[in-house]
PANU-685541 format. One record per residue (C-alpha): residue in three letters; z, y, x. Coordinates in nm, 3 decimals, padded with zeros to 5 digits. Layout:
BEGIN
PT/rest/c3/c2/c1
PT/ALA/Z/Y/X $
...
// end
This chain:
BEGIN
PT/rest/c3/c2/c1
PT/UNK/-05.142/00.407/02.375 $
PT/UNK/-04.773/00.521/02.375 $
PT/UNK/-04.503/00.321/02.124 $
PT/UNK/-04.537/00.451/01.779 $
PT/UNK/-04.205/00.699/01.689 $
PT/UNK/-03.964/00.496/01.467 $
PT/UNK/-03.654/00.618/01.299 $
PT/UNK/-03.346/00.516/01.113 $
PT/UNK/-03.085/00.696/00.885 $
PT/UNK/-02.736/00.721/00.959 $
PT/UNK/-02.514/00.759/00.635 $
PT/UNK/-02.137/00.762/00.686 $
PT/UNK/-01.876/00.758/00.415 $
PT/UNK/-01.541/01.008/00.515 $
PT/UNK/-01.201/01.094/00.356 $
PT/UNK/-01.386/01.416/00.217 $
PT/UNK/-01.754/01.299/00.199 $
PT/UNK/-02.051/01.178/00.377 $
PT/UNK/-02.268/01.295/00.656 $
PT/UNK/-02.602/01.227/00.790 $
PT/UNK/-02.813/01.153/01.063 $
PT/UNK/-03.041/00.946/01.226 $
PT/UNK/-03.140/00.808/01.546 $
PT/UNK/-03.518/00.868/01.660 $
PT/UNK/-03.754/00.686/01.945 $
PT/UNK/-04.048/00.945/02.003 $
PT/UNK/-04.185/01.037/02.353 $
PT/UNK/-04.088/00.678/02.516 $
PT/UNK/-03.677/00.765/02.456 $
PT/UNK/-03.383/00.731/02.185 $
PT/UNK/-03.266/01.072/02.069 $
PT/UNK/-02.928/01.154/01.820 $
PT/UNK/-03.039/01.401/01.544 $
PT/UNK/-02.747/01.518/01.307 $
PT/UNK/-02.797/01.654/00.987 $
PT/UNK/-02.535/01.762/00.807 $
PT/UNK/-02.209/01.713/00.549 $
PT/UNK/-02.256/01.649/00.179 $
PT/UNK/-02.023/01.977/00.125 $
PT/UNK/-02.319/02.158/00.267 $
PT/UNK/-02.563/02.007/00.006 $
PT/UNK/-02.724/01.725/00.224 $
PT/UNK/-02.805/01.371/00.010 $
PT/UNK/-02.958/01.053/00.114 $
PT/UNK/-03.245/01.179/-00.038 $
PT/UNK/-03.304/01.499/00.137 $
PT/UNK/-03.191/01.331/00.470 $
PT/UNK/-03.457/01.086/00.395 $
PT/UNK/-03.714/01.383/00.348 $
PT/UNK/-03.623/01.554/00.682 $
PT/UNK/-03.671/01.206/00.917 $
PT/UNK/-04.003/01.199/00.747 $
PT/UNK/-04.087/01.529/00.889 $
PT/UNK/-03.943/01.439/01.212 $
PT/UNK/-04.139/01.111/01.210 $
PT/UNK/-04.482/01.311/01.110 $
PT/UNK/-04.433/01.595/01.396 $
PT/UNK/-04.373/01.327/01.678 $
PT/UNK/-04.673/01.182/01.587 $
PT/UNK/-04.845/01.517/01.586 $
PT/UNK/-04.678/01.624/01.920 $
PT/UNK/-04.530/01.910/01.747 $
PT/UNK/-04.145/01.813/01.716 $
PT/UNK/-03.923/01.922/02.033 $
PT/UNK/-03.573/01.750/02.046 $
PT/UNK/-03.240/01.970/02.062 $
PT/UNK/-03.139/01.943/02.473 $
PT/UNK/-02.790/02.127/02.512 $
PT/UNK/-02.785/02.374/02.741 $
PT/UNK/-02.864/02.378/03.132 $
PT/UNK/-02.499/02.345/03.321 $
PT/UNK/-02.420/02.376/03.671 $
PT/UNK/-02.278/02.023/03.678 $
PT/UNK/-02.354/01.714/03.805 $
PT/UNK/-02.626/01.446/03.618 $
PT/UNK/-02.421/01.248/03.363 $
PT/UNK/-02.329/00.902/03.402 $
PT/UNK/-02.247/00.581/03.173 $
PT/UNK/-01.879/00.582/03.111 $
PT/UNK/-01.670/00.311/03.129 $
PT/UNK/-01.506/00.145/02.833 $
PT/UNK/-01.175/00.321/02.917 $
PT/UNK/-01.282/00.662/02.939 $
PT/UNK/-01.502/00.662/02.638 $
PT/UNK/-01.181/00.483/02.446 $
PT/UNK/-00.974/00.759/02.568 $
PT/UNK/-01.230/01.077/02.459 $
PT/UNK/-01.326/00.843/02.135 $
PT/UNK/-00.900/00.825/02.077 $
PT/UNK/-00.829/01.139/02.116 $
PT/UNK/-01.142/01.287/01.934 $
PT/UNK/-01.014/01.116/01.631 $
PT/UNK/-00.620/01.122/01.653 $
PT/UNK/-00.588/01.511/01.502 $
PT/UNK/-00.729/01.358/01.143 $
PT/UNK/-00.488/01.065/01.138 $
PT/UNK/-00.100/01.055/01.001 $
PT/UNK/00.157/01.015/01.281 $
PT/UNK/00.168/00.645/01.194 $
PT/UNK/-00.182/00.557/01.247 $
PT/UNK/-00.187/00.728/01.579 $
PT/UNK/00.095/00.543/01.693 $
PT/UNK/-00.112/00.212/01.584 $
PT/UNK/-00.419/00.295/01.761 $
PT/UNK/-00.263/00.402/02.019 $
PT/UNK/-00.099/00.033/02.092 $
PT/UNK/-00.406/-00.143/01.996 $
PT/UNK/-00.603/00.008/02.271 $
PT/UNK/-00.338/00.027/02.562 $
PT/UNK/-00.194/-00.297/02.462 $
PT/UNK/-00.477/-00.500/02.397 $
PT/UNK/-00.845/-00.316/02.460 $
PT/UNK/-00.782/-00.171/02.785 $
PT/UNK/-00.655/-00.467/02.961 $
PT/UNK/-00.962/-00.640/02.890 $
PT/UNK/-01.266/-00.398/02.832 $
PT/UNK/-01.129/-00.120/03.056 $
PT/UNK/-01.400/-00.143/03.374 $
PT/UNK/-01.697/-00.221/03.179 $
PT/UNK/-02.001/-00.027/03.127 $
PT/UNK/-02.026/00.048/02.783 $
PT/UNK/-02.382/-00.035/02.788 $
PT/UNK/-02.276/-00.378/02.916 $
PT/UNK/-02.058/-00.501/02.648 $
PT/UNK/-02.228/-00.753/02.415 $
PT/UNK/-02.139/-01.024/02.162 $
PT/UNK/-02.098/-01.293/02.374 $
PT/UNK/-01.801/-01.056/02.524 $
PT/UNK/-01.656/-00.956/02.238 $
PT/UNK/-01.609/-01.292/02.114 $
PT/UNK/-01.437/-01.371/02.475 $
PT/UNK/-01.203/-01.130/02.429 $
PT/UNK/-01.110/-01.269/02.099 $
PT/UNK/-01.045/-01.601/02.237 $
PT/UNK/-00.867/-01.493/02.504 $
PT/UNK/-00.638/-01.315/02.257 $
PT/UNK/-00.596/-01.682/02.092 $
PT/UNK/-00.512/-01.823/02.401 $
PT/UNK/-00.275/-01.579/02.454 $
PT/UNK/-00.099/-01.614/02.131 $
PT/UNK/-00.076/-01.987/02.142 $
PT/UNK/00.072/-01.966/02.491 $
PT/UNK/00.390/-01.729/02.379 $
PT/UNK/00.393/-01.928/02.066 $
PT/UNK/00.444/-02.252/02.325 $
PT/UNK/00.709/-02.074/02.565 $
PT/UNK/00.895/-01.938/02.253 $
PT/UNK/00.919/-02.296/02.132 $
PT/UNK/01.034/-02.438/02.493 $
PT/UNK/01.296/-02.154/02.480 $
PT/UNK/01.190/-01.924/02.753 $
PT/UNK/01.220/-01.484/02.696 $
PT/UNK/00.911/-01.396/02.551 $
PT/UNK/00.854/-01.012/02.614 $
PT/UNK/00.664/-00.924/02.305 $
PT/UNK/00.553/-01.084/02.005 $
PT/UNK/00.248/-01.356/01.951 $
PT/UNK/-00.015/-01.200/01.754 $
PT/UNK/-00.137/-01.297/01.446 $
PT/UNK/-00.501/-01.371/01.336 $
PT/UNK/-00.462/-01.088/01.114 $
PT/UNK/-00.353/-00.819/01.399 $
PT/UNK/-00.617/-00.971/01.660 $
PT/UNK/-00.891/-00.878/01.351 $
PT/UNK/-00.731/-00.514/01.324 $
PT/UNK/-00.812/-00.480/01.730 $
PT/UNK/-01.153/-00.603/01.672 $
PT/UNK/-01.176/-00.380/01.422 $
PT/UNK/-01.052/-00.028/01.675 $
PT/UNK/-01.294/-00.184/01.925 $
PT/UNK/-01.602/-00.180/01.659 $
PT/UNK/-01.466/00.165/01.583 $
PT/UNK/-01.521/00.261/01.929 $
PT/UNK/-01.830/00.099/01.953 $
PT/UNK/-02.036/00.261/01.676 $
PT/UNK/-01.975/00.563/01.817 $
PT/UNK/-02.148/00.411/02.169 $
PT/UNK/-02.457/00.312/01.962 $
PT/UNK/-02.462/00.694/01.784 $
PT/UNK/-02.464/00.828/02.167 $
PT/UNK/-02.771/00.600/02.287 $
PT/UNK/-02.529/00.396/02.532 $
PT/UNK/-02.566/00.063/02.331 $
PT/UNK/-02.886/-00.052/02.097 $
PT/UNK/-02.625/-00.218/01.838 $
PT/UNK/-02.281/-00.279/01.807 $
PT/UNK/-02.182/-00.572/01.929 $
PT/UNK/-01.813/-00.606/01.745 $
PT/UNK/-01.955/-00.569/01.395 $
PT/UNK/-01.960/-00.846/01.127 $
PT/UNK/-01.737/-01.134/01.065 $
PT/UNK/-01.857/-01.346/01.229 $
PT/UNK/-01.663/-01.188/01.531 $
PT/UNK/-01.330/-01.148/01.302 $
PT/UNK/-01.077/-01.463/01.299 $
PT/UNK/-01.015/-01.667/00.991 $
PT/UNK/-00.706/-01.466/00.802 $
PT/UNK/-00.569/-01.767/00.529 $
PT/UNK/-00.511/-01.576/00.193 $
PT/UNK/-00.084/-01.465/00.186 $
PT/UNK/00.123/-01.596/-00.115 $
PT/UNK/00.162/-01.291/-00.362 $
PT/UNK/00.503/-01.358/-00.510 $
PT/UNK/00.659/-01.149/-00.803 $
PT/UNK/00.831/-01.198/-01.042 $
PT/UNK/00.685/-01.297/-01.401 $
PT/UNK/01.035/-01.442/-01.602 $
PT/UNK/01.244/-01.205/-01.758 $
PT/UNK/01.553/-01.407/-01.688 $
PT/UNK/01.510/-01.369/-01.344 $
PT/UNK/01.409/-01.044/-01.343 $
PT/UNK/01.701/-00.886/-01.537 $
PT/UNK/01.912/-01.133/-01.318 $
PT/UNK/01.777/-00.948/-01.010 $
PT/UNK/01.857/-00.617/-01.180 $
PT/UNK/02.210/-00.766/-01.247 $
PT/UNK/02.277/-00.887/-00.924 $
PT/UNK/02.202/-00.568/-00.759 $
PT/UNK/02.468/-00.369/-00.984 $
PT/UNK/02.727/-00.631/-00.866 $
PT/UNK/02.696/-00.534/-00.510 $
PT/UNK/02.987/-00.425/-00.312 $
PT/UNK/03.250/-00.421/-00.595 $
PT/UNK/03.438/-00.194/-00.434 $
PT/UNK/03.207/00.083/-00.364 $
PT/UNK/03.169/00.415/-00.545 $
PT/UNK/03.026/00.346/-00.871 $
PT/UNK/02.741/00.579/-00.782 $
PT/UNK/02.623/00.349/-00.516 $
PT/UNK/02.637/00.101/-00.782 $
PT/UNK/02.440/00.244/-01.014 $
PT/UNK/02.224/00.340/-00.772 $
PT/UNK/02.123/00.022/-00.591 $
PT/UNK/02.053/-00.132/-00.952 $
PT/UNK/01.858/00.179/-01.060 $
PT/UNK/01.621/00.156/-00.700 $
PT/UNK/01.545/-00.176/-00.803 $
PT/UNK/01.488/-00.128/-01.159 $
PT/UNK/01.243/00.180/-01.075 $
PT/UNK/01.067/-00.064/-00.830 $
PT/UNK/01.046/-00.314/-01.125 $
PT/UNK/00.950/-00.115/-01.379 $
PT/UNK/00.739/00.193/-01.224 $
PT/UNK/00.594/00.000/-00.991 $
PT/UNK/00.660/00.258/-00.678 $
PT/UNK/00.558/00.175/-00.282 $
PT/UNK/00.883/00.159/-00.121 $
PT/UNK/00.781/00.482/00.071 $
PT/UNK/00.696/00.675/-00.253 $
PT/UNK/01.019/00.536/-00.388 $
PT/UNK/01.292/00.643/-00.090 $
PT/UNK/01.074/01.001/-00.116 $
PT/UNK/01.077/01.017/-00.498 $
PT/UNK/01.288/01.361/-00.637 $
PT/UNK/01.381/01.473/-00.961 $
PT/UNK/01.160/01.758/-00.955 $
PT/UNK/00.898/01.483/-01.047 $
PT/UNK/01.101/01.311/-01.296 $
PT/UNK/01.043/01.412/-01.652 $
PT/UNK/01.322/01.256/-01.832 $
PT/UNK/01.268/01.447/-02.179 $
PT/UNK/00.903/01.395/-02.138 $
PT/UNK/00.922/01.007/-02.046 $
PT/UNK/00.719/00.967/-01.737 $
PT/UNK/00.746/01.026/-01.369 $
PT/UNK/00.507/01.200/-01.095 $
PT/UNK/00.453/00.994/-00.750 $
PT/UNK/00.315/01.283/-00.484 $
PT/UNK/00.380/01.121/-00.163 $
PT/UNK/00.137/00.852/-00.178 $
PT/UNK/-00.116/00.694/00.099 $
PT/UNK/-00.412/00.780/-00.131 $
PT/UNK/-00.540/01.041/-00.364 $
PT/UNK/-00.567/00.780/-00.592 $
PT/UNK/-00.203/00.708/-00.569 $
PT/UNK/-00.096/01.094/-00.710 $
PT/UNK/-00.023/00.981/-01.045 $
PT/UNK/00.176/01.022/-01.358 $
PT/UNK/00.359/00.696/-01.425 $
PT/UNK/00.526/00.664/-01.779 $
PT/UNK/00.868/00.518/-01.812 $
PT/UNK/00.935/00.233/-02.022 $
PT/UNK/01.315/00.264/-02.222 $
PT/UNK/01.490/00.064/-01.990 $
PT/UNK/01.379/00.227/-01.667 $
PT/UNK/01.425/00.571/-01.897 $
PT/UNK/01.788/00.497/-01.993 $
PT/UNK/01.882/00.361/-01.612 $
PT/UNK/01.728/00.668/-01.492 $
PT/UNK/01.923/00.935/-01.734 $
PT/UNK/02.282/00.760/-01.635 $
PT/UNK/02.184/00.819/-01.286 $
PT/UNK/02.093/01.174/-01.328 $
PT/UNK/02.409/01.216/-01.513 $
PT/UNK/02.656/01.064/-01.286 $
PT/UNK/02.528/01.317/-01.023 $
PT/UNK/02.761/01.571/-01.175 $
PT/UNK/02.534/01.929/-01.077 $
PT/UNK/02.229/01.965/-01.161 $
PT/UNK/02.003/01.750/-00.932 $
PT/UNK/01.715/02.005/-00.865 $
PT/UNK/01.459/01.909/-00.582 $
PT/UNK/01.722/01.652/-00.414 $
PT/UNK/01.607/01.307/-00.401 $
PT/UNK/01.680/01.069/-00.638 $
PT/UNK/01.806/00.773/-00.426 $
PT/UNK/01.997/00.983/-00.143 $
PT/UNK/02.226/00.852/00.099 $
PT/UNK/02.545/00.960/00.126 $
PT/UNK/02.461/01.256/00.365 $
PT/UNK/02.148/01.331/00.134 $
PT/UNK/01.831/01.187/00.362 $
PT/UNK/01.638/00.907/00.243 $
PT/UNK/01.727/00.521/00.288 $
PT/UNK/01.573/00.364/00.611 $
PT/UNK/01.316/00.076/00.461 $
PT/UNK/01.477/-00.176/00.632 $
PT/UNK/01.855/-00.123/00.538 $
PT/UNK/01.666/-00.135/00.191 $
PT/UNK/01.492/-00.414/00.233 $
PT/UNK/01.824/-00.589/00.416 $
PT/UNK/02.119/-00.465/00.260 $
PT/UNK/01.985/-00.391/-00.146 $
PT/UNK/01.678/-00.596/-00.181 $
PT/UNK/01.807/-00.946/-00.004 $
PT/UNK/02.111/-00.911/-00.096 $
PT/UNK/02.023/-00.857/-00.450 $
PT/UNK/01.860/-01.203/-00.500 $
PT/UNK/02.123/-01.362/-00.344 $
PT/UNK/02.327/-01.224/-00.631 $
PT/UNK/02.054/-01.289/-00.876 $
PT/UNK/02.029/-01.656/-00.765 $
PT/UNK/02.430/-01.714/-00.851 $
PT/UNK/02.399/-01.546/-01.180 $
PT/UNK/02.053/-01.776/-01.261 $
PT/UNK/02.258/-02.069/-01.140 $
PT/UNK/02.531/-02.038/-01.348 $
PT/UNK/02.241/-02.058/-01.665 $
PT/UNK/02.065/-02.361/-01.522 $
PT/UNK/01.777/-02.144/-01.426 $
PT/UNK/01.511/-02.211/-01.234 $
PT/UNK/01.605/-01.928/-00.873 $
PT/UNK/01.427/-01.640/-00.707 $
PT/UNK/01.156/-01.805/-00.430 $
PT/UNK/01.205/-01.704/-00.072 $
PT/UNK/00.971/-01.400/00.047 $
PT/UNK/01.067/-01.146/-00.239 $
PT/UNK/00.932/-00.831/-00.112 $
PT/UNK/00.907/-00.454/-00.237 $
PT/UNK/00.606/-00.502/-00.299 $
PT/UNK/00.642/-00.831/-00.517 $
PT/UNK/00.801/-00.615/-00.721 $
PT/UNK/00.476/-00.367/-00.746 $
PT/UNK/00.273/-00.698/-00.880 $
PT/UNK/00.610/-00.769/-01.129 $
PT/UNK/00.490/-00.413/-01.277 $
PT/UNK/00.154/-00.529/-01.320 $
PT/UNK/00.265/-00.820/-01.484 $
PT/UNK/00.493/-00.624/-01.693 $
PT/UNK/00.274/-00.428/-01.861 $
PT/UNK/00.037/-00.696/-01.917 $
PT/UNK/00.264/-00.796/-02.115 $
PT/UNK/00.340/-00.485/-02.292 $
PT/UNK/-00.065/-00.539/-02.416 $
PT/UNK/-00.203/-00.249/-02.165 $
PT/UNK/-00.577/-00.319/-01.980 $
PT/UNK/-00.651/-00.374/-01.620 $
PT/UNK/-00.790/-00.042/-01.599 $
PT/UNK/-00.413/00.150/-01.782 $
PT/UNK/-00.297/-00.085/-01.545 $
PT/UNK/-00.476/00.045/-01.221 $
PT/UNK/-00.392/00.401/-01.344 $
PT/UNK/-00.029/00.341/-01.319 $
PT/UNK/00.009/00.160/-00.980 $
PT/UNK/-00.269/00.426/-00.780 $
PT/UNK/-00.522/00.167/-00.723 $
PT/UNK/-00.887/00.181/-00.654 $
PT/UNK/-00.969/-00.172/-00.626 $
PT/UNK/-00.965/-00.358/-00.929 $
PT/UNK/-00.885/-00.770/-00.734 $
PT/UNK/-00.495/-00.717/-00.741 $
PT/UNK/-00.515/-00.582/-01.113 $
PT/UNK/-00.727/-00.855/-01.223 $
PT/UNK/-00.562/-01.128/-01.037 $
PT/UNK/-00.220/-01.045/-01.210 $
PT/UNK/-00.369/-01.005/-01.514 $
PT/UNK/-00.555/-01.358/-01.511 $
PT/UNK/-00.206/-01.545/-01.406 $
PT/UNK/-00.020/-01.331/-01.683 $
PT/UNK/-00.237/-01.408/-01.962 $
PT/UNK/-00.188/-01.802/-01.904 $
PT/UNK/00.206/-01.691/-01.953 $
PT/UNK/00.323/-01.799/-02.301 $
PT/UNK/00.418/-01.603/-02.623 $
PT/UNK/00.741/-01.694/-02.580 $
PT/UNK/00.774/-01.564/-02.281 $
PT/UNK/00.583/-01.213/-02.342 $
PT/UNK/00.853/-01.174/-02.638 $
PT/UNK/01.124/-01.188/-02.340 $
PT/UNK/00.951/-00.963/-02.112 $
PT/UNK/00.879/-00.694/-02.383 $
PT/UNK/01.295/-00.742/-02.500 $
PT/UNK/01.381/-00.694/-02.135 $
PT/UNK/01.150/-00.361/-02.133 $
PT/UNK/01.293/-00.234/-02.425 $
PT/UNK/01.637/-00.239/-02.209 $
PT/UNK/01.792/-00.593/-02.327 $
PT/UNK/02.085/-00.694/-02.097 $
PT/UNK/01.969/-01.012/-01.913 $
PT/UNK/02.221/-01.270/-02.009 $
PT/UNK/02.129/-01.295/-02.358 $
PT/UNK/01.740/-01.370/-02.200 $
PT/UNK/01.910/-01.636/-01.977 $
PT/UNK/02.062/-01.839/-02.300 $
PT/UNK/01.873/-01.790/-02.596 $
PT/UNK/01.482/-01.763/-02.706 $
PT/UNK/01.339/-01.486/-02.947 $
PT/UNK/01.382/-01.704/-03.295 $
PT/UNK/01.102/-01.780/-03.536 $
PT/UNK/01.146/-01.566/-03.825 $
PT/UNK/01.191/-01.693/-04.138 $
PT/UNK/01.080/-01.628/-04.482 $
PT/UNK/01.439/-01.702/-04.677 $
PT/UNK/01.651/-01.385/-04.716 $
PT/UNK/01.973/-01.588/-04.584 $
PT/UNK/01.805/-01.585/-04.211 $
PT/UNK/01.809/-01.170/-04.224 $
PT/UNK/02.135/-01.067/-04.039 $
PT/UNK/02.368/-00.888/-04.204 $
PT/UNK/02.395/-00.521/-04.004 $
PT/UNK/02.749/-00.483/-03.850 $
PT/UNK/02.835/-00.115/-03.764 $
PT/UNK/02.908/-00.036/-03.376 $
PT/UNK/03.186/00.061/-03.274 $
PT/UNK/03.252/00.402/-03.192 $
PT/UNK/03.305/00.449/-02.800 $
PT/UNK/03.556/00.720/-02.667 $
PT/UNK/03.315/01.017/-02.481 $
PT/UNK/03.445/00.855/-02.083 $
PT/UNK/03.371/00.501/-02.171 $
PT/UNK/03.324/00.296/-01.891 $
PT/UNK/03.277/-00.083/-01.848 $
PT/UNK/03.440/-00.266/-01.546 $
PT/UNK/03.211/-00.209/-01.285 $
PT/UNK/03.237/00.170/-01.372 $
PT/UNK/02.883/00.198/-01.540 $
PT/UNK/02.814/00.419/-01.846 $
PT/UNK/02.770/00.195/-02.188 $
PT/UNK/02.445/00.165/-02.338 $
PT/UNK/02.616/00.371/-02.649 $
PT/UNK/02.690/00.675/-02.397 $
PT/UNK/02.298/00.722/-02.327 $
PT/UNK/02.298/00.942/-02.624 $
PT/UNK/02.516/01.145/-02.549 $
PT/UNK/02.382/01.184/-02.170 $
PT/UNK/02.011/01.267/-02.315 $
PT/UNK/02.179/01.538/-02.509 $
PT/UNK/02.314/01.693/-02.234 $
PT/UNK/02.008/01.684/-02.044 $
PT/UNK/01.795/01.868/-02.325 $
PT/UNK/01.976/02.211/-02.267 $
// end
């Protein structure tokens, strides 16, 4: 009596849906069956239905497997690991963005292919996989060792967390071996073949005193620039602080997508449709954005906001280098100077995403208003911010929501938000402001706060 027929569903999750399959033993061999895409109406539940059928016409001799069509070519063989990697890469690269290509790319020239290339696809197993991970330790540790005994090192050691992203191209590859018949399982899936990553340290920032000092520090940059590089580096950082941008949707960001009157911003270039948002500005990112837009002079229009001088976008690193670092170095003299506690080491763009999150946490906004405004899926970053914020103090919440509201940061630095009192002597008596000529400018030729109003009027016709 022949083996019974046996199948098993194949469900795959895509940028633009799922699609089905499944993988059938009838007649004494494995066959590939593919359904079909969710956009043409297929569900688990109907591809369920239709391996049933399959199943029941095996067994009734009935069903007759798609064969493709008779060519005048030679019997086909088992590939090797190298040329299924290279029809598996280049199947794939026309979906990816120019990035990703590049990084698959390396990972399987660089890395795969030196090890897997000659093997049989049907003869790569766990025990092999797990070889070429420790060989990949071995490696590392042995750069790691001629770095420290100061010989050239041609390339960088790899990190647990880079070895894992290999692993995870080679599992890639792999699947699509078992979907083809060449391999019962794949033998690169689980963790148990992935290397221990240890969890990074998320720094931000979470005191307003060193938060407005980081704003500060980055408007005291290059005294004797162009006061519209001025304003600018202090108004890239403050939109990073207080918007919460990538630093890719932030060098891309235009004024087309800033709604000044309307008090919120639009974020189109963004890794995931999840990240196409509306993001509404708080007064002090408001107010540093209007200067900005005035001290352009024409009417900005689809240019970008944070142009260089020949009007193309900052390179990350000279950002990350010549604003960001620089910036806390400022910020750390200016917190000095107050007997404040400095900015740690490793202050990223992206520290500055979770400062956002910890902002308006403190503003009183939920994790899910919260996961809204940064483009996020996954609630764990969200909720991890918003369990450290919520051990902050009231104290400190008052000085976060001042420094939203656009207070200067020196006042933060010195004094505390007071308790009020009940006695009519503790009410201040209101002193009159006074009137600023329409070209006021302090010494580091910035607009005064009294000028925004002014500037907003402008921008309303």
């Amino acid at each position: 009596m022949g083996r019974p027929p046996t199948g098993q569903l194949i469900e795959r999750a895509g940028k633009h849906g799922r699609t089905f399959a499944a993988r059938v033993r009838a007649y004494g061999e494995r066959h590939y069956v593919s359904f079909g895409h969710s956009r043409d109406g297929w569900t688990r539940a109907k591809a369920e239905a239709e391996l049933a059928n399959i199943l029941a016409d095996v067994r009734r001799g009935l069903w007759v497997p798609d064969t493709p069509d008779p060519r005048p070519q030679a019997p086909t063989r088992e590939p090797s690991f190298h040329e299924f990697a290279s029809e598996w890469f280049d199947s794939v690269k026309r979906e990816l963005k120019p990035n990703t290509v590049a990084a698959y790319e390396y990972e399987i020239t660089h890395h795969l292919l030196p090890f897997f290339a000659e093997y049989p696809l049907s003869q790569i197993g766990v025990e092999d996989v797990d070889r070429y991970r420790q060989f990949k330790v071995r490696e590392r540790d042995a750069l790691r060792a001629a770095r420290e005994r100061g010989e050239p090192v041609g390339r960088r050691p790899l990190a647990n967390e880079t070895i894992n992203k290999t692993l995870t191209r080679l599992g890639q590859i792999l699947e699509v071996a078992v979907e083809y018949g060449y391999l019962e399982r794949n033998p690169a899936a689980g963790r148990r073949r992935r290397l221990r990553v240890p969890s990074p340290e998320r720094t931000y920032l979470d005191r307003a005193v060193q938060i407005g000092a980081l704003l500060e520090g980055a408007g005291r940059l290059d005294a004797g620039a162009r006061p519209s590089d001025l304003r600018q580096r202090r108004a890239m950082l403050t939109t990073l602080v207080f918007a919460g941008l990538r630093l890719g949707e932030l060098l891309a960001l235009r004024w087309e997508h800033v709604d000044l009157p309307g008090g919120r911003m639009r974020v189109g270039a963004a890794k995931t449709d999840a990240g196409v948002r509306w993001i509404y500005l708080v007064p002090a990112l408001r107010e540093e954005l209007t200067v900005l837009r005035a001290s352009a002079g024409s009417p900005p229009g689809t240019s970008l906001v944070f142009p260089t001088s020949s009007g193309e976008p900052h390179n990350p690193s000279n950002f990350r280098n010549r604003t960001m670092a620089r910036a806390v170095t400022e910020a750390n003299e200016l917190l000095a100077d107050k007997d404040e506690l400095p900015i740690g080491a490793g202050l990223t763009p992206r520290s500055l995403r979770r400062t956002f999150a910890s902002l308006l946490y403190a503003l009183g906004h939920d994790p899910v208003y919260v996961m809204q405004q940064m483009g996020h899926t996954d609630p764990k970053l969200a909720l991890r911010v918003y369990a450290q914020a919520m051990r902050r103090g009231g104290e400190e919440k008052a000085a976060l929501e001042a420094l939203v509201e656009g207070a200067f940061w020196a006042p933060l630095g010195t004094t505390r938000p007071s308790t009020p009192s009940t006695g009519p002597a503790s009410r201040p008596t209101p002193t009159k402001k006074p009137r600023r000529s329409r070209a006021s400018f302090d010494g580091r030729g910035w607009f005064r706060t009294t000028d925004l109003s002014r500037v907003r009027r402008a921008l309303s016709h």
